[in-house]
C-alpha positions as CSV (number, residue, x, y, z in Angstrom):
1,X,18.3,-15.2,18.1
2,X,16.1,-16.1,20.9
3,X,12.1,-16.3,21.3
4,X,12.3,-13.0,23.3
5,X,14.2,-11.5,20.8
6,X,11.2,-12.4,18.1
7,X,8.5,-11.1,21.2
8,X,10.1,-7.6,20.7
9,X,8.4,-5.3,18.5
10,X,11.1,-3.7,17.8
11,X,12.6,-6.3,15.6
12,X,10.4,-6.0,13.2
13,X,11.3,-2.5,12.3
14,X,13.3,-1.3,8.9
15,X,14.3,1.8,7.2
16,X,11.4,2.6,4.8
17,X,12.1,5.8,2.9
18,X,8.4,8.1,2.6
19,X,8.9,8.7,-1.4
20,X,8.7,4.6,-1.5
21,X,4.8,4.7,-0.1
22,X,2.8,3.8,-3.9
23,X,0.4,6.8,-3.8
24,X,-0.9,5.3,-6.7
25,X,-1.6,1.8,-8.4
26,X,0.5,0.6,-10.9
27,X,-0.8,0.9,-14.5
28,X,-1.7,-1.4,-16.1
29,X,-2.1,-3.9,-12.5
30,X,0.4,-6.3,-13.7
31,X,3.1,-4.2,-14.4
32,X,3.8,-4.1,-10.8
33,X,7.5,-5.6,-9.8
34,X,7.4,-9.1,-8.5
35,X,10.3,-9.5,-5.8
36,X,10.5,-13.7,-6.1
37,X,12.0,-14.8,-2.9
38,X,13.3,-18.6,-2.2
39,X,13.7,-19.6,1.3
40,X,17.7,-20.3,0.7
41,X,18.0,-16.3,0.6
42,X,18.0,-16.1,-3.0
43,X,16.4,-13.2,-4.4
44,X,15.2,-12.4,-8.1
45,X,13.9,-8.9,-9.4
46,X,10.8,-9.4,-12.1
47,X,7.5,-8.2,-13.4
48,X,4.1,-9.3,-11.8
49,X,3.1,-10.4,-15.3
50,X,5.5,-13.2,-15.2
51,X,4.4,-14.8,-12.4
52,X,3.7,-18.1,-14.0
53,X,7.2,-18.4,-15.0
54,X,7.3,-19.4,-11.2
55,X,4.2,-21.8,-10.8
56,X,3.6,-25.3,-12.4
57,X,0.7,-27.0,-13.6
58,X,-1.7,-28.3,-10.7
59,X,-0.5,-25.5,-8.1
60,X,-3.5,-24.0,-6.1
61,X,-3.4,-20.1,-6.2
62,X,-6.1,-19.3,-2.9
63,X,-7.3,-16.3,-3.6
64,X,-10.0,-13.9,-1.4
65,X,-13.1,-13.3,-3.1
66,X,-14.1,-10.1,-0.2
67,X,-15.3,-6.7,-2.0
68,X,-14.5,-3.4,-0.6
69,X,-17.5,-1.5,0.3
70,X,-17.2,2.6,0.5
71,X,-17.4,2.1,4.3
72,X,-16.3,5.7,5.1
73,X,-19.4,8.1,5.5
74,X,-19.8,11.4,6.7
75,X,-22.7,11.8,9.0
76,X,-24.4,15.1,10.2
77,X,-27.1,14.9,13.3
78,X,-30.7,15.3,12.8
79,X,-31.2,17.5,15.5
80,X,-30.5,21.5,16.5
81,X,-27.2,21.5,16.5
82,X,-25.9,19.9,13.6
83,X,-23.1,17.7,14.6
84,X,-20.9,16.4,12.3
85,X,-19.7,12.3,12.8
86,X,-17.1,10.3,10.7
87,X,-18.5,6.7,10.6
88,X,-16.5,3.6,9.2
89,X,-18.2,0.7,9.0
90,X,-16.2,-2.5,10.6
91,X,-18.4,-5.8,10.5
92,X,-22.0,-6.5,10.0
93,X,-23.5,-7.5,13.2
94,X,-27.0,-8.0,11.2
95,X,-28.8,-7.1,8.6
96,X,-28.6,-3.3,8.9
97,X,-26.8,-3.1,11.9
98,X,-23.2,-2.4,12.1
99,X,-20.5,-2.3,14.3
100,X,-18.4,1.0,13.9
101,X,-15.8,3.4,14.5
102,X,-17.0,6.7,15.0
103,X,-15.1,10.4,15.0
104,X,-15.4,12.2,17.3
105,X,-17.0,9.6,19.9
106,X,-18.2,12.2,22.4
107,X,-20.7,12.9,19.8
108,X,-21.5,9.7,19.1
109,X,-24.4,9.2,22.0
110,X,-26.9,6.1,22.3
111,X,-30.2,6.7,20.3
112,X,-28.5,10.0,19.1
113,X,-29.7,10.0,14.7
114,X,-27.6,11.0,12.2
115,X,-28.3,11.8,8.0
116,X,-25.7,10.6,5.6
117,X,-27.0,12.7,2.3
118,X,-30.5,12.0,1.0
119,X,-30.9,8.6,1.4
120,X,-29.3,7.2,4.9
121,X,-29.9,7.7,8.4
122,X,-28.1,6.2,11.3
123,X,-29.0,5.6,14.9
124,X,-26.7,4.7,17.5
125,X,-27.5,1.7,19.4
126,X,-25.2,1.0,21.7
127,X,-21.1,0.8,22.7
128,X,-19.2,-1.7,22.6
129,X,-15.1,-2.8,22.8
130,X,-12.8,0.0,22.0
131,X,-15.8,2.6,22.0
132,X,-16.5,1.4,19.2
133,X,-20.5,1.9,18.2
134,X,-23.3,-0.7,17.5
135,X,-25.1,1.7,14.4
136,X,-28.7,1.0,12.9
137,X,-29.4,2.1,9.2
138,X,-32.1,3.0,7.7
139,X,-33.3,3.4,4.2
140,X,-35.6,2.9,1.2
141,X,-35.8,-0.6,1.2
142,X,-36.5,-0.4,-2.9
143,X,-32.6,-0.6,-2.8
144,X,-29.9,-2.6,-1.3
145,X,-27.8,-0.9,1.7
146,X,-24.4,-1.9,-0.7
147,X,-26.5,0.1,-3.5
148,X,-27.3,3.0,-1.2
149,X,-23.7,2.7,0.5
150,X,-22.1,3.3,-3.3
151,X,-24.5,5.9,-3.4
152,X,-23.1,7.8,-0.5
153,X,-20.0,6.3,0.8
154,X,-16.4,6.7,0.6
155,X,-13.7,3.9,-0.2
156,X,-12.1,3.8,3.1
157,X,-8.2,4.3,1.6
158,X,-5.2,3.4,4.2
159,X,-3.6,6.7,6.1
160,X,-0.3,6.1,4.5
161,X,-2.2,6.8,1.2
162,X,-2.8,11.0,0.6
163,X,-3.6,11.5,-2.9
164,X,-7.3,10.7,-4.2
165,X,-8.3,7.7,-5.7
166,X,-9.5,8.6,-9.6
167,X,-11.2,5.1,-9.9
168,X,-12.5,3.6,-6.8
169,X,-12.3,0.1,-9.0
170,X,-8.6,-0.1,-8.6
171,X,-8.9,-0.9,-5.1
172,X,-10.4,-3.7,-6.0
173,X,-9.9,-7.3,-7.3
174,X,-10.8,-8.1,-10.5
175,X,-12.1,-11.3,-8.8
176,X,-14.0,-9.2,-5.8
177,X,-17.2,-10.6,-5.2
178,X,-18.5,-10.6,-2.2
179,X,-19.3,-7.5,-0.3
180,X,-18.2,-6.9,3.2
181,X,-14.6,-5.5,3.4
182,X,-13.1,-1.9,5.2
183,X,-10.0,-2.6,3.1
184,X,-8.5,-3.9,0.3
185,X,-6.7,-7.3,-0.1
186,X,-4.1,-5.9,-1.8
187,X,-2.0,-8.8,-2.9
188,X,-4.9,-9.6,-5.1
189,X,-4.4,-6.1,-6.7
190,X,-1.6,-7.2,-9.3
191,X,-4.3,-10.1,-11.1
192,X,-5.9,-8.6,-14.5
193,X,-8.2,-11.3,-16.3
194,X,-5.9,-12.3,-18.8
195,X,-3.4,-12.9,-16.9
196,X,-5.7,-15.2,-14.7
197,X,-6.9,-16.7,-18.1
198,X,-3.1,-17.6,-18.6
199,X,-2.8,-19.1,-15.3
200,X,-5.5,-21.1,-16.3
201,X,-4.6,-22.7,-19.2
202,X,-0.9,-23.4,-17.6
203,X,-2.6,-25.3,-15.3
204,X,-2.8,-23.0,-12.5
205,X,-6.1,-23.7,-10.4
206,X,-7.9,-21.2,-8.2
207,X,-9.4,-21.8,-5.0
208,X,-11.7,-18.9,-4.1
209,X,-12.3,-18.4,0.0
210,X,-13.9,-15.0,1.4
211,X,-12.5,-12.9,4.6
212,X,-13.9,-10.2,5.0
213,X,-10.7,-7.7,5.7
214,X,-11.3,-5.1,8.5
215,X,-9.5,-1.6,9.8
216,X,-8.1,-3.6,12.2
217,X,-5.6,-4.6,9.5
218,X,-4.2,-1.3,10.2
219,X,-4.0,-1.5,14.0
220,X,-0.4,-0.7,15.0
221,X,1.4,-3.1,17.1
222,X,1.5,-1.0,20.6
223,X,3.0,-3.4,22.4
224,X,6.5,-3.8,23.0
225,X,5.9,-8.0,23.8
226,X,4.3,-8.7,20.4
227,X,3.0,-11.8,22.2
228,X,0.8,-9.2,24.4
229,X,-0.9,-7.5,20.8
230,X,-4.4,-8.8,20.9
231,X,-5.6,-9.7,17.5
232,X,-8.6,-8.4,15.4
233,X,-10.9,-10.5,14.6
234,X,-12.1,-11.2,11.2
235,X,-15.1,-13.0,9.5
236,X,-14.1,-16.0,6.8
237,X,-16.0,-18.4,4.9
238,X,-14.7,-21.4,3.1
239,X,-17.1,-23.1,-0.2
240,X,-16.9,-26.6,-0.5
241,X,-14.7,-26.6,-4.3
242,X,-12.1,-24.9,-2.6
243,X,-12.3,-27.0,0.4
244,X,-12.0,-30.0,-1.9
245,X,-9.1,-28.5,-4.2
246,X,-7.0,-27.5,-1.2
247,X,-7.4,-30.9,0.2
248,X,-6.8,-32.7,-2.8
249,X,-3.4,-30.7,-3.2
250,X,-2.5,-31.2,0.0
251,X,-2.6,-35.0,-0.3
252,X,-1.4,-35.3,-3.9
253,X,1.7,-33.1,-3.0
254,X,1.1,-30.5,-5.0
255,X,1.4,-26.6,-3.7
256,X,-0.9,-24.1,-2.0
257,X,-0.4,-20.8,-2.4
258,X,-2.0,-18.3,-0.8
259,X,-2.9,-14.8,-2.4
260,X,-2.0,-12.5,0.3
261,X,-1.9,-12.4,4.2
262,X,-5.7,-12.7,4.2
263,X,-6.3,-16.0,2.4
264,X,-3.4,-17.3,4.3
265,X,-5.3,-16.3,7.8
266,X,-7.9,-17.8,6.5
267,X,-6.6,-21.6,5.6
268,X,-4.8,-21.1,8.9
269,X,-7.4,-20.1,10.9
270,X,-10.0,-22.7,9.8
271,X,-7.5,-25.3,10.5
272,X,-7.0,-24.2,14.1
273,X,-10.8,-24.2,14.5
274,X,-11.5,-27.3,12.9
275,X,-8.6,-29.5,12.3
276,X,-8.7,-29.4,8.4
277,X,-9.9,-27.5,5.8
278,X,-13.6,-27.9,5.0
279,X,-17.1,-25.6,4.0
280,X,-17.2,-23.6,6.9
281,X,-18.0,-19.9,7.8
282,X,-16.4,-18.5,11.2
283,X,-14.2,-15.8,12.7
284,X,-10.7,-15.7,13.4
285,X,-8.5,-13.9,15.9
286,X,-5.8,-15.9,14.6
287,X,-1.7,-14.3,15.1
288,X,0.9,-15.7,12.9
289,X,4.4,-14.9,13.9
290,X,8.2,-16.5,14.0
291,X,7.4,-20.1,15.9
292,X,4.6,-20.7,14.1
293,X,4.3,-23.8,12.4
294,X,2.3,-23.5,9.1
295,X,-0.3,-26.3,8.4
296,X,-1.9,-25.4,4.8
297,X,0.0,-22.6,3.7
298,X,3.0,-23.8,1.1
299,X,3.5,-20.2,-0.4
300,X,2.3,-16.8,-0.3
301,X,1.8,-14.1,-2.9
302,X,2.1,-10.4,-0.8
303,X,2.6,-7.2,-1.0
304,X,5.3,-5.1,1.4
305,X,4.1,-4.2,4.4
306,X,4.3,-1.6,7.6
307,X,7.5,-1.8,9.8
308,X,6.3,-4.0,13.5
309,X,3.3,-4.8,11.4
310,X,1.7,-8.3,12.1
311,X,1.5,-9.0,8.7
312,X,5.6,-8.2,8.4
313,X,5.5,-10.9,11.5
314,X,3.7,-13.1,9.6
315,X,6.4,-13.0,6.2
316,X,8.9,-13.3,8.7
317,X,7.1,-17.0,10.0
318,X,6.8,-18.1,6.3
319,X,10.1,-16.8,4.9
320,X,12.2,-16.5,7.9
321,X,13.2,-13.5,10.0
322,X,16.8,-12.9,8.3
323,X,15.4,-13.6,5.0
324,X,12.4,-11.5,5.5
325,X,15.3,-8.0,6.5
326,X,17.4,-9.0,3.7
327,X,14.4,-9.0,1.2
328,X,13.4,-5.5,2.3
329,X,16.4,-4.3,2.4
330,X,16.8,-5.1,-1.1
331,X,13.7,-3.7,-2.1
332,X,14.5,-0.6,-0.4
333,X,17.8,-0.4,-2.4
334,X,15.9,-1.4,-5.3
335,X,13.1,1.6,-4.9
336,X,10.1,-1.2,-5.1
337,X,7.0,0.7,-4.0
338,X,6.0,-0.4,-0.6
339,X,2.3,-0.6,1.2
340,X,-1.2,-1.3,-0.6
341,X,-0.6,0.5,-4.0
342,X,2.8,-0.9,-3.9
343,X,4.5,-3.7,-5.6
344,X,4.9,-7.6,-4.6
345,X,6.6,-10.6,-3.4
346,X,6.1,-14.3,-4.3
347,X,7.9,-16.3,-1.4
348,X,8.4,-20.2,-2.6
């Protein structure tokens, strides 16, 4: 196989029956399957519980810190005629203005108001790429905009996924922290405390890092040159403990492994920008896919994901593109649930 064959987007595709899209999380979180792939093409079917039983003491697990925030509201004009605007919250630009993706955009008009229940108003500002809208809240200022935002918002759940969400917690981390994500990082999903606790006293250590995960995540790949796709671009910040325990790994031999696509993008990113890993807050536009050479990353924890997907480009980079097929196409025979609420794969 040849580089144009990896630039076609087409490639990347697979036979995904629809009654294998989770609708659901698994309960409890990790009683999700763990699909353990080697890069010799071995494959081993087990229980996300036992993922120690594949780590060893003084492994880095890099996990993403980001919170989901209900970034889906519904909006109704404060004028005569009562319009009625979807709003999903992409990136804060400042304090209480957002950038945004607005339905329907016609009605989405500069300096044109808008009430979200009792306690948020929204102006738009201005456009900006993609039509997207530069939005201004406003709000008692006795409260946080996160606190009015749980208040009124709504968690901003993939399309794939129909069925409501009984407890908006469960698409979260245990570990979220920091609030500023439109979606989930789902490989992070399968961690309960005590399991965490476990990995702990094995000797597992954790390197918390923070990127913030947008709707972008879901962009399809229109394209039919991959290497035409123009990447989202997503905000990431880096503490100096994890910076240290990363690099400390690194040069003591010892493995990173990253907790989903996310934290990978992350290490990867900031080493593109800067050269190594170090405390530092940027964005990153960054596209992994077959050819690319991987400078932090030793492992990755993820979920399964969309057919000509970037993130199913980027397994295929880690994993390898007939090892990537041949692992789905076992989890297909195998009925593993596939997408956000689905199950997950360790690849060492």
């Amino acid at each position: 196989m040849d580089a144009e064959f990896f630039n076609k987007k087409s490639s990347y595709n697979y036979f995904l029956p629809q009654e294998l899209i989770a609708q659901t999380p698994a309960e409890p979180r990790d009683s999700s399957r763990l699909l353990v792939c080697k890069r010799d093409g071995n494959l081993n079917d087990d229980v996300f519980k036992n993922i120690g039983s594949y780590l060893v003491p003084g492994d880095v697990l890099v996990i993403n810190e980001s919170k989901v925030i209900p970034a889906r509201l519904f909006a109704v004009s404060d004028d005569r005629y009562s319009s009625e605007l979807e709003i999903l919250l992409l990136r804060q630009r400042e304090k209480d203005l957002w950038e945004c993706l607005v339905r329907p955009g016609k009605k989405a008009k500069t300096s044109r108001r808008f009430l979200i229940g009792n306690s948020l108003a929204a102006t738009v500002e201005d456009t900006v790429s993609e039509g997207n809208r530069l939005i201004r809240f406003d709000y008692g200022h006795e409260r946080t905009f996160f606190e009015v935002l749980d208040e009124v918002g709504n968690a901003p759940l993939p399309p794939y996924i129909t069925k409501k969400l009984e407890d908006k917690t469960r698409y979260q981390t245990v570990y979220a922290k920091t609030e500023g994500s439109a979606a989930a990082p789902t490989a992070g999903l399968h961690f309960t405390k005590s399991l965490i606790e476990d990995l702990k006293q094995k000797g597992v250590i954790f390197a918390p890092v923070t990127l913030h995960v947008g709707l972008g995540t879901f962009r399809p790949v229109k394209t039919e040159n991959v290497s035409e796709h123009v990447m989202h671009s997503e905000y990431y910040s880096i503490p100096a403990r994890s910076a240290r325990i990363i690099n400390e790994a690194k040069s003591q031999g010892r493995r990173v492994i990253c907790v989903g696509t996310t934290s990978c993008r992350t290490l990867e990113g900031a080493f593109r920008e800067f050269g190594e890993i170090k405390e530092c807050s940027a964005d990153t536009d960054i596209f992994i896919k077959p050819g690319y050479e991987f400078k932090v990353t030793d492992a990755l924890v993820t979920n399964f994901h969309l057919p000509e997907s970037t993130l199913i480009m980027l397994v295929c980079s880690l994993l390898g593109y007939e090892n990537t097929m041949a692992a789905y196409k076992h989890a297909v025979e195998e009925r593993y649930r596939f997408f956000s609420f689905g199950d997950s794969m360790i690849i060492l």
